[in-house]
MIVEX-892629 format. One record per residue (C-alpha): residue number from 1; x, y, z; residue in three letters; chain. Coordinates in steps of 0.001 Angstrom, whole numbers, plus 500000, padded with zeros to 6 digits. Example, Ala and Ser with C-alpha at 12.3 -4.5 7.8 and 13.67 -1.06 7.14 Angstrom:
REM residues 2
  num       X       Y       Z  residuo  cadena
    1  512300  495500  507800      ala       A
    2  513670  498940  507140      ser       A
REM end
This chain:
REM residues 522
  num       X       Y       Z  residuo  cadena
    1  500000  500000  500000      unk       A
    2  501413  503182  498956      unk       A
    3  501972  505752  501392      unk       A
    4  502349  509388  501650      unk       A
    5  506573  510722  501700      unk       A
    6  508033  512512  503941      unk       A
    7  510830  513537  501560      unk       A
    8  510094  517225  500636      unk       A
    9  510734  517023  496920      unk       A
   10  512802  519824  494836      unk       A
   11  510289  521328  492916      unk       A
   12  512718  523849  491340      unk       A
   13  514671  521246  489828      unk       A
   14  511656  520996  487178      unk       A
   15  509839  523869  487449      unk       A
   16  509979  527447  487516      unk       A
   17  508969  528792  491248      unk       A
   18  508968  532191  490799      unk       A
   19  506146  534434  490028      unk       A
   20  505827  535951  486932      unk       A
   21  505933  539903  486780      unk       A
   22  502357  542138  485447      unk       A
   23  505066  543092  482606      unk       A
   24  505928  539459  481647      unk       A
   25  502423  538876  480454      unk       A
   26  502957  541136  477617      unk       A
   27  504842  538255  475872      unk       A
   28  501330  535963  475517      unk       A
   29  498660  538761  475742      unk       A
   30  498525  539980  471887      unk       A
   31  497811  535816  470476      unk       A
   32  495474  535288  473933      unk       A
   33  493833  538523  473057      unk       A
   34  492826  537992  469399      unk       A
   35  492252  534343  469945      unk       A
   36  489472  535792  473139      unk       A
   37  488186  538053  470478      unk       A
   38  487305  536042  467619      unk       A
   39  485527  533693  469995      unk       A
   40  483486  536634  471333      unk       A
   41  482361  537944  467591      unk       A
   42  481542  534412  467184      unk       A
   43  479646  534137  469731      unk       A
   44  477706  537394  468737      unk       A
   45  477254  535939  464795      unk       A
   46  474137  536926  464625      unk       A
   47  474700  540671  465214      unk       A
   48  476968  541907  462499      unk       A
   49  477311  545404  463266      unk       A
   50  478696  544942  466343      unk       A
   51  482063  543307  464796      unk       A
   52  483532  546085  463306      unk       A
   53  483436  548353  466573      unk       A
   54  484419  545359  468621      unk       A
   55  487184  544305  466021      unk       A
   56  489259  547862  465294      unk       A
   57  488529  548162  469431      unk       A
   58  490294  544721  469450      unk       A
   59  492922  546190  467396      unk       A
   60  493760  549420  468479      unk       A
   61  494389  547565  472232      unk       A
   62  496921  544974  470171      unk       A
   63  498599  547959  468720      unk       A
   64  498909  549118  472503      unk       A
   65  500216  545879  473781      unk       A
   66  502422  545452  470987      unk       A
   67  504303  549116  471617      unk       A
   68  504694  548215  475622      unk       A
   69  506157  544702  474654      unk       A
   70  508539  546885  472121      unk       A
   71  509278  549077  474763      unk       A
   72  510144  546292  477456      unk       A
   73  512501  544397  474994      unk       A
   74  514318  547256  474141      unk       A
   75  514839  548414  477974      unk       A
   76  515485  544901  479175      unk       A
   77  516319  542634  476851      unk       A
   78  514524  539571  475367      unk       A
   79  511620  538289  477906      unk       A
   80  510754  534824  478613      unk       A
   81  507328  532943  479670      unk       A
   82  507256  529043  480140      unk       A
   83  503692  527569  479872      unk       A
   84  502971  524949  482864      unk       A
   85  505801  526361  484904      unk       A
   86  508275  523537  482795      unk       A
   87  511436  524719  482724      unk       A
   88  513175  524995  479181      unk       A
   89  513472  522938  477158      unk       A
   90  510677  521102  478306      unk       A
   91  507965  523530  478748      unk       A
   92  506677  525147  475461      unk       A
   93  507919  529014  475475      unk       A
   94  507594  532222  474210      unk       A
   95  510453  534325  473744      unk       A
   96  510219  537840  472313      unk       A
   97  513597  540203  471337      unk       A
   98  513556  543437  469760      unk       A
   99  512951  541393  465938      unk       A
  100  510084  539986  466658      unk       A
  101  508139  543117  469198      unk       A
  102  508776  545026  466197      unk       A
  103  507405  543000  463410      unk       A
  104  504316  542399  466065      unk       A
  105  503722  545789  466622      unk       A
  106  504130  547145  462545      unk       A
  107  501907  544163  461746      unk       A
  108  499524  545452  464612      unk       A
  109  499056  548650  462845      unk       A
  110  498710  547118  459755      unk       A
  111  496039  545080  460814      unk       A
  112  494443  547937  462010      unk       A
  113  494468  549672  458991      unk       A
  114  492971  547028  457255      unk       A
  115  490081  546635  460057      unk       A
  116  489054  550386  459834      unk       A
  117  489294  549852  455773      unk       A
  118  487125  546898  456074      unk       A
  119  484028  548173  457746      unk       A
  120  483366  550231  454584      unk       A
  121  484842  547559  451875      unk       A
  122  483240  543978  453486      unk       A
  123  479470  544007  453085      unk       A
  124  476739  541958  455107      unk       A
  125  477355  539383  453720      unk       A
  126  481181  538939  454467      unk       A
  127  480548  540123  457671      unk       A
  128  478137  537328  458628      unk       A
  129  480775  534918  456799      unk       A
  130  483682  535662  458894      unk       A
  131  485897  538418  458452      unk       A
  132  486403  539875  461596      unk       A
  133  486775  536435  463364      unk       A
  134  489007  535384  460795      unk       A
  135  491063  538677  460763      unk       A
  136  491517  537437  464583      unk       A
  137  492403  534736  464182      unk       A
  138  494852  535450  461704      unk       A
  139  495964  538549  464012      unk       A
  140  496337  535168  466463      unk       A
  141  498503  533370  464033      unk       A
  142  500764  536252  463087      unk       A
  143  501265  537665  466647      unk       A
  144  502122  533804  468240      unk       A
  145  504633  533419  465157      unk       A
  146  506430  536210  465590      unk       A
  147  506491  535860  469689      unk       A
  148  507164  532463  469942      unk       A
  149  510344  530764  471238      unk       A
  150  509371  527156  470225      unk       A
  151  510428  525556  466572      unk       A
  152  507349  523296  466754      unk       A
  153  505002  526047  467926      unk       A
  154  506495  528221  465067      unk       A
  155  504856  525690  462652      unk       A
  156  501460  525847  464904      unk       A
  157  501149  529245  464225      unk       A
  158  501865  529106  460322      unk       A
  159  498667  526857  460232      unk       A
  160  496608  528756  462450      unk       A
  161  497138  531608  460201      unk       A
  162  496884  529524  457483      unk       A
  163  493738  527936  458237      unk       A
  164  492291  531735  458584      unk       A
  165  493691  533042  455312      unk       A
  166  492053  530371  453728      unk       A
  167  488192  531317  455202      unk       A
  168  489286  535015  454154      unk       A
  169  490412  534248  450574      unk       A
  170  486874  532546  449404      unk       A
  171  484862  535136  451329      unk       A
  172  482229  535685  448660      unk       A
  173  482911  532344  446841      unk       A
  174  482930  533901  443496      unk       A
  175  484717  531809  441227      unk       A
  176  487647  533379  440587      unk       A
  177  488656  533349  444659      unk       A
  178  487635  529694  444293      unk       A
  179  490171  529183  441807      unk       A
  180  492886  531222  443203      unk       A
  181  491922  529695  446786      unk       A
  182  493013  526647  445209      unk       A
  183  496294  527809  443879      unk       A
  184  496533  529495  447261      unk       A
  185  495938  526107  449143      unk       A
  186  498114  523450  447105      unk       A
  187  501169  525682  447026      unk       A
  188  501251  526601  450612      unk       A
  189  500091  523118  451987      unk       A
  190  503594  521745  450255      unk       A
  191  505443  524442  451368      unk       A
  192  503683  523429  455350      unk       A
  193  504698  519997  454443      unk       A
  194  508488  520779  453821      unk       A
  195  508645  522519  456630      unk       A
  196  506792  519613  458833      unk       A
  197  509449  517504  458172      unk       A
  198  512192  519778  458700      unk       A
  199  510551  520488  461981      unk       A
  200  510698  516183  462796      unk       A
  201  514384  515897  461095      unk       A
  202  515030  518964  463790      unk       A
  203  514154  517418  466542      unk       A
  204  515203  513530  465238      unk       A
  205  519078  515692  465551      unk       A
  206  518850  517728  468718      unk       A
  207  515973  516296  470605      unk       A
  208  514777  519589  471493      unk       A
  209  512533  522387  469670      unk       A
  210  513212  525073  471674      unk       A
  211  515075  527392  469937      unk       A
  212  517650  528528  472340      unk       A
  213  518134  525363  473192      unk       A
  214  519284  524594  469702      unk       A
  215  521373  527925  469105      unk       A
  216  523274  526970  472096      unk       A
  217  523747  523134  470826      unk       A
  218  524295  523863  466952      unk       A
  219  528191  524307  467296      unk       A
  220  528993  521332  469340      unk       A
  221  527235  518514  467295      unk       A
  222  529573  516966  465025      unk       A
  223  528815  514710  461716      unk       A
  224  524735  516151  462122      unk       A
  225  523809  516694  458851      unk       A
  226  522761  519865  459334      unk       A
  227  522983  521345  455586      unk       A
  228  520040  518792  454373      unk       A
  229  518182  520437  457283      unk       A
  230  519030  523971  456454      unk       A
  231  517992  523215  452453      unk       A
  232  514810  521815  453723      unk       A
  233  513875  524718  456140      unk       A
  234  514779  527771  453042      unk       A
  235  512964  525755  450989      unk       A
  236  510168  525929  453182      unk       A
  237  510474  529432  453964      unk       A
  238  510874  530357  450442      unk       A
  239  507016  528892  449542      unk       A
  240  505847  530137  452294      unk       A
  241  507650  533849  451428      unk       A
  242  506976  533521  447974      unk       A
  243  510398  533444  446537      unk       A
  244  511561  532536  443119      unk       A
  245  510662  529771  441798      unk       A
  246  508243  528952  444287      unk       A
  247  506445  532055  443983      unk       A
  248  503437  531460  441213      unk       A
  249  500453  531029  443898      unk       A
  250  500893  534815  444864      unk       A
  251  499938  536626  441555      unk       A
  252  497804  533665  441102      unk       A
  253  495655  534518  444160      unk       A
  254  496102  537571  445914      unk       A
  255  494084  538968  443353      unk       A
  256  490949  537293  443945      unk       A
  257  489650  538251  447224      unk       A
  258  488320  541211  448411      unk       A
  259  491326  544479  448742      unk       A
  260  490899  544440  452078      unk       A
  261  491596  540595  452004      unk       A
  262  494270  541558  449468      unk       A
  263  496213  544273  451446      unk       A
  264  496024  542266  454528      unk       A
  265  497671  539013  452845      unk       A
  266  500480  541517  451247      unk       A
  267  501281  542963  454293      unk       A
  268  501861  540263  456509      unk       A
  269  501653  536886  455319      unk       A
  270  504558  536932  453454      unk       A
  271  506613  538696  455852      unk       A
  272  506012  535830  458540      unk       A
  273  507869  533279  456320      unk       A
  274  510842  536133  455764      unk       A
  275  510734  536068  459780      unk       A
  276  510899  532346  460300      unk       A
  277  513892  532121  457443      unk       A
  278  515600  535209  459315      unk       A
  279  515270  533557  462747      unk       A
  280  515987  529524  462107      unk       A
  281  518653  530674  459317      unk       A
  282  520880  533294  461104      unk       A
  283  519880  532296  464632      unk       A
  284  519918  528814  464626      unk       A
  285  522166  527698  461243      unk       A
  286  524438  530865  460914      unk       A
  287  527577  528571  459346      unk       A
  288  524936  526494  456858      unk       A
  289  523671  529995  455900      unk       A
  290  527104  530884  455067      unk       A
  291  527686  527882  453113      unk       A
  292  524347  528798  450982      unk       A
  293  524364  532431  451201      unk       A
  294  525223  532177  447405      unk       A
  295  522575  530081  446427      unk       A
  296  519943  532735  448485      unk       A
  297  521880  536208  447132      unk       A
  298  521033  534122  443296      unk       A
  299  517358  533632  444404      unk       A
  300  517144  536978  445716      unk       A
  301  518106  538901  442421      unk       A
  302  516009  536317  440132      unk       A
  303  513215  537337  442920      unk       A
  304  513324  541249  442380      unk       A
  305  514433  541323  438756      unk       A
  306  511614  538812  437355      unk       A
  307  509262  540248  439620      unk       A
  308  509639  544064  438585      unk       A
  309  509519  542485  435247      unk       A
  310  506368  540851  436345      unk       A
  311  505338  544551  437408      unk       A
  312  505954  546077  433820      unk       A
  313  503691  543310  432296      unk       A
  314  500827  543693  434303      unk       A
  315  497717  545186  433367      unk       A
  316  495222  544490  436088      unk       A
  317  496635  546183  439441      unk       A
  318  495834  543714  441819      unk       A
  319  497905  541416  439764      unk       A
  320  500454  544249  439400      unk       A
  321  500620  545031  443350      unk       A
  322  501180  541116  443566      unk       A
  323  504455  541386  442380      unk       A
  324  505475  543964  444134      unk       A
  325  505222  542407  447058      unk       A
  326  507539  539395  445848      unk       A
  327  509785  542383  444483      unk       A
  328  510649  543364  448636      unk       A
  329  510907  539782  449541      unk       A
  330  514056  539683  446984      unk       A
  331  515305  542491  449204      unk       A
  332  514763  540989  452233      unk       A
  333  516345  537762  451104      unk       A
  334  519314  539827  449820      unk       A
  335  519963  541093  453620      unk       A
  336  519786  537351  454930      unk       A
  337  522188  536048  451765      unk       A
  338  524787  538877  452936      unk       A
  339  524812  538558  456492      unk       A
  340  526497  541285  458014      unk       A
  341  525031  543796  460556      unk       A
  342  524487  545825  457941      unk       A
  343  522703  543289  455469      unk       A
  344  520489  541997  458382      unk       A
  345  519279  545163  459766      unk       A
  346  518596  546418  456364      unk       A
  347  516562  543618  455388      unk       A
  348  514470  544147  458963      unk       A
  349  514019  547823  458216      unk       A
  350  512723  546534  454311      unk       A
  351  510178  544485  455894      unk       A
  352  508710  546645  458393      unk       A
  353  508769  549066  455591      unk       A
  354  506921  546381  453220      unk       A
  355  504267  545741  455608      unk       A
  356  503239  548914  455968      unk       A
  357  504184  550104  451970      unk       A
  358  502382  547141  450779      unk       A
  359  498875  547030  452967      unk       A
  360  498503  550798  452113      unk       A
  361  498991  550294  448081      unk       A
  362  496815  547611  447737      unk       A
  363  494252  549628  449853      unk       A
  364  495443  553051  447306      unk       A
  365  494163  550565  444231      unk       A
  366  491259  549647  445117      unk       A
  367  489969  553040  446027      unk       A
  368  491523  553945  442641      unk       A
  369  489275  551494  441193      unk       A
  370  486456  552151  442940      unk       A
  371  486952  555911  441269      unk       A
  372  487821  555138  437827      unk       A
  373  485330  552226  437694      unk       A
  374  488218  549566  436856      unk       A
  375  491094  547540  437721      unk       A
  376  492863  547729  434894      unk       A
  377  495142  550287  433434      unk       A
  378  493871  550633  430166      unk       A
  379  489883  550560  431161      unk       A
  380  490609  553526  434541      unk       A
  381  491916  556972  434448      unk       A
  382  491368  560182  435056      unk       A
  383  491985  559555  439109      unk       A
  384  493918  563214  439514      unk       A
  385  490784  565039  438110      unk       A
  386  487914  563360  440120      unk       A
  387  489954  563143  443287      unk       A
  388  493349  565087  443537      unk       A
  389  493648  564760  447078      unk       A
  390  493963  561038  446779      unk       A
  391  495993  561441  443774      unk       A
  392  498623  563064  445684      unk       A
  393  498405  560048  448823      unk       A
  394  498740  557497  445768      unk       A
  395  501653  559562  444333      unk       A
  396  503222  559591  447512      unk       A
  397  502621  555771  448110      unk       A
  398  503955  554511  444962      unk       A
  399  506903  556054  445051      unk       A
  400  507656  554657  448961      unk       A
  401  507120  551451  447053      unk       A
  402  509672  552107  444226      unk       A
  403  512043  553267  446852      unk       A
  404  511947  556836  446346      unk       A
  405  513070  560193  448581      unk       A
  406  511582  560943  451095      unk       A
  407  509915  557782  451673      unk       A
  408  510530  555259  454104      unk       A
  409  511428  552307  450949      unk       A
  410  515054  554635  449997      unk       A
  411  516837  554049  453456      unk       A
  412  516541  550139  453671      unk       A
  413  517830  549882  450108      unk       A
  414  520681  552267  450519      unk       A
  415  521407  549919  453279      unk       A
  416  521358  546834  451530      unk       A
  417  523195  548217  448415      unk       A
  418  526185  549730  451041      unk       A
  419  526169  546173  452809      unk       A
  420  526426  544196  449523      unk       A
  421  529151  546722  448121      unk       A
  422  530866  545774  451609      unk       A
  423  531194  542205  450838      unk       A
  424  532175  542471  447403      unk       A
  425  528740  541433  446068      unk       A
  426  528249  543945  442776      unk       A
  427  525945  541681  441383      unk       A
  428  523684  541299  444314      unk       A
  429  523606  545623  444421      unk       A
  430  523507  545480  440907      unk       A
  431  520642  543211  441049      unk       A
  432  518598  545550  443995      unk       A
  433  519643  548930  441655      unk       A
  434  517986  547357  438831      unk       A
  435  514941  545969  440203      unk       A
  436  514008  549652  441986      unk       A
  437  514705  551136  438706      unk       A
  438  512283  548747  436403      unk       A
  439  509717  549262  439818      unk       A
  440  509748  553180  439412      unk       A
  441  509012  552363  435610      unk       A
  442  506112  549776  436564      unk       A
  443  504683  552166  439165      unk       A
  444  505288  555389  437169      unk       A
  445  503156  553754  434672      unk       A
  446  500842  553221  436775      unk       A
  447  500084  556938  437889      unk       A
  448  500360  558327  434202      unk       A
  449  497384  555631  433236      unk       A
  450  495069  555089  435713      unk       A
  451  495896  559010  437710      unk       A
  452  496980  561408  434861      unk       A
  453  495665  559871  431695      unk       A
  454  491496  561001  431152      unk       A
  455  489128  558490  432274      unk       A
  456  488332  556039  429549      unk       A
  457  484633  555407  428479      unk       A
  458  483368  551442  429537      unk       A
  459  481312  549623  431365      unk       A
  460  482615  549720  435125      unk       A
  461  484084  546721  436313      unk       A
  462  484568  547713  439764      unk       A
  463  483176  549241  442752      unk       A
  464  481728  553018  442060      unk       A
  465  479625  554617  443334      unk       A
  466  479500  558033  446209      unk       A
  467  481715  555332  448695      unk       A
  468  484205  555398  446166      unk       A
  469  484917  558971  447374      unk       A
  470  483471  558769  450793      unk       A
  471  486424  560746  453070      unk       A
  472  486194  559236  456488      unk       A
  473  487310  556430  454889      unk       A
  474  490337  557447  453392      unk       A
  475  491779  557641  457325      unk       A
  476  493589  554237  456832      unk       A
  477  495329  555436  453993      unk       A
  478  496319  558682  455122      unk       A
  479  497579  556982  458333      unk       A
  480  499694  554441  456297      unk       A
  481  501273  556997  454007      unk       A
  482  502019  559695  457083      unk       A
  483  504032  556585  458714      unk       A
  484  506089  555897  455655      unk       A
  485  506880  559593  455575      unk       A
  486  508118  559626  458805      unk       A
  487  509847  556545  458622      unk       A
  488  511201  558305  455295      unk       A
  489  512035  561930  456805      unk       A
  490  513182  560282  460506      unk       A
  491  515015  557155  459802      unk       A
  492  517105  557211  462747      unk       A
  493  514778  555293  465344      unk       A
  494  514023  552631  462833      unk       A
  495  517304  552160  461683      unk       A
  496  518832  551848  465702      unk       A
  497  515462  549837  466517      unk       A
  498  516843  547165  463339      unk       A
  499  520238  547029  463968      unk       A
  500  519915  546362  467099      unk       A
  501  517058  543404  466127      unk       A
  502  519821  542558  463557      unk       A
  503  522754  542175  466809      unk       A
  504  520520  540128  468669      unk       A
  505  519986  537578  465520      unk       A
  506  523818  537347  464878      unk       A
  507  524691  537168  468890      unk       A
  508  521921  535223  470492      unk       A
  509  523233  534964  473956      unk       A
  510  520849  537454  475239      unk       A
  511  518008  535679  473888      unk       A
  512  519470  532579  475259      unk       A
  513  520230  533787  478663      unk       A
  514  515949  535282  478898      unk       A
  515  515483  531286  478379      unk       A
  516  517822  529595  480292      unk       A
  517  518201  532584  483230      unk       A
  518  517909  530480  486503      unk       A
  519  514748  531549  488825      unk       A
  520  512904  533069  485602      unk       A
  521  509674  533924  485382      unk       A
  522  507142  531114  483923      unk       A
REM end
């Protein structure tokens, strides 16, 4: 019969004893929060018009969060929370640094753009489909990939935001979203496949997925094959970030949903698998990234050229916005193929410029279409006569895009170009030089048809009506474009808030130390 011990047992041998701090709850509040929310606006299905309040509420308090867990990373350092008390390795955790509060918090107010865009763009009928659950639930996904300090729990989030994107895309179910749902789905369940098994081959080598755990055992394994692993997880990353060759589904279906839908995927979907590459490649596999930095640098010039090239054939702007996007993930892979300080920070200060840049032009053409009564160049125009103030706001956006003074797109790009110079890579500057020029020539195109050119006579085939020039709800593009004018005018707090993102990717032993600090807080 078994009896109660006597022996006191060591609890702190397992677990972590000391109570967290009110600050250390930042780290899970933003995926709790949007996860809470999207089960409320569920629960209140059947009243539609309170999800918009309750959603850009939802949002606006993320953005909040978001800037106080910025704040306390910078301050302090990277902050550590264990879930069940386990201490690391063993308990799942969530680790945030300076890299991934600021992607959280740009992606925030991205997000929240997009929600305030929304309430006008998404009609009853979306509304009692979805979209402001699923834009939670995607918030959800986005928020717990970026704050996460698990390898596994990484891949958990891809799918939760996964599974959302895919309710978002076929909102409507017109057949075209059908179709490029479809594209959309095949593409990106291979690319969650690859990295599946990179995520099992991971842990079949270290028997860990935390990922501290791993940056601190990487250098002491001998005979591990750790450059199939590092293949396997780019390859991944590349699907899921829409890199050359792997980068078809995009155009294919970004164009399908509503521009809402649209901006939101361009903004941050993307930018999530540049993230994961960024923090598994030069945090955990810094010498197999060295050993296939050529191989990226070549992806990341076929990446901009062919898609500014992509850019210059495009007629519908949906399709042409597409490729822009993939455009700025060449940069960003051009700052992870190089490296340095430099490269790396650059490449963070592209993407939080991208995410921004990128929600706010897709939002810019579909207001342009809802003016000129089409999405394509040669059916619009005559934009700068019916509406000059937005004229001027597109102006202003496209060239941020094309990486033009005094926008926020010229400083990341001068960064990259100086980095790549550094190194003795000509042909990767060459390569970023030549894909801004053929952008400004895409994008310049774009203004003289659709803005200066007079409006063409048809049969609308988009939106128009008095919404199309309904004021309040230009606010999220106004917002958008002031904060890529500041970034553009004021670089200096972006570019100190990336390099020193870019320190902590190339010297982990910060991050490492939040995780492994003895009497931590759970």
């Amino acid at each position: 019969m078994a009896t109660p011990s006597s022996t006191p047992v060591d609890l702190s041998a397992a677990f972590v004893m000391a109570a967290p701090t009110a600050g250390d709850w930042l780290v899970i509040l933003p995926p709790a929060l949007m996860i809470t929310v999207g089960a409320v606006l569920v629960m209140v299905r059947h009243r539609i018009r309170l999800h918009a309040p309750i959603a850009i509420a939802s949002l606006g308090f993320l953005v909040f969060l978001d800037m106080l867990l910025l704040w306390k990373v910078a301050v302090e350092g990277p902050v550590t929370m264990t879930m069940g008390r386990w201490l690391p390795p063993f308990g799942i955790s969530f680790t945030v640094d300076v890299f991934g509060a600021l992607l959280a918090l740009v992606s925030a107010i991205a997000a929240l753009a997009a929600g305030i865009a929304a309430a006008s763009d998404v009609n009853d009928s979306g509304r009692r489909y979805g979209f402001y659950p699923f834009l939670m639930l995607l918030m959800a996904g986005v928020s717990g990939a970026f704050l996460t300090g698990d390898i596994f729990n990484l891949y958990v989030w891809f799918e939760v935001l996964l599974i959302s994107s895919f309710g978002l895309l076929i909102l409507g179910s017109e057949r075209q979203q059908i179709d490029g749902a479809l594209k959309y789905g095949i593409l990106n369940l291979l690319g969650t496949t690859f990295f599946l098994i990179a995520v099992a081959y991971l842990y079949a080598i270290f028997g860990t997925l935390n990922m501290a755990d791993i940056a601190m055992r990487v250098g002491s394994l001998q005979g591990a094959p750790l450059m199939t692993l590092s293949a396997l997880f780019v390859l991944a990353f590349a699907m899921k970030a829409a890199a050359f060759p792997v980068n078809f589904w995009l155009p294919a279906s970004y164009h399908t949903p509503r521009i809402t839908v649209s901006a939101l995927f361009g903004g941050l979907l993307t930018k999530v698998g540049i993230y994961a590459l960024m923090r598994v490649m030069i945090m955990l596999f810094p010498l197999q990234r060295e050993e296939l930095s050529l191989v990226i640098g070549i992806v990341a010039v076929l990446t901009m050229v062919l898609s500014a090239i992509g850019m210059l054939a495009q007629n519908d702007l949906r399709r042409l916005v597409g490729y822009a996007v993939i455009a700025g993930i060449g940069n960003m892979l051009a700052g992870v193929a190089i490296g340095s300080l430099a490269g790396v920070s650059g490449a963070i200060f592209y993407a939080l410029h991208s995410i921004i840049a990128m929600t706010a032009l897709y939002l810019v053409v579909g207001r342009a279409a809802a003016i000129s009564g089409s999405w394509t160049l040669e059916g619009g125009g005559g934009i700068y006569r019916l509406a000059p103030g937005f004229a001027f706001l597109s102006l202003a956006m496209l060239l941020a895009v094309a990486g033009l003074p005094p926008f926020s797109g010229l400083w990341p790009k001068i960064m990259l170009v100086k980095a790549s110079l550094d190194i003795g890579a000509w042909w990767l500057a060459a390569g970023i030089l030549v894909s801004g020029f053929l952008s400004t020539i895409a994008l310049g195109r774009v203004f003289l048809f659709a803005y200066w050119r007079p409006q063409a006579a048809q049969t609308p085939d988009a939106p128009y009506g008095p919404s199309a020039m309904d004021w309040p709800s230009l606010g999220p593009i106004i917002g958008l474009t002031l904060l890529v004018t500041a970034f553009g005018l004021f670089p200096e707090g972006v570019i100190r808030l990336s390099e020193t993102a870019a320190a902590g990717l190339l010297d982990p032993s910060r991050y490492i130390g939040s995780v492994f600090a003895t009497g931590g807080a759970p």
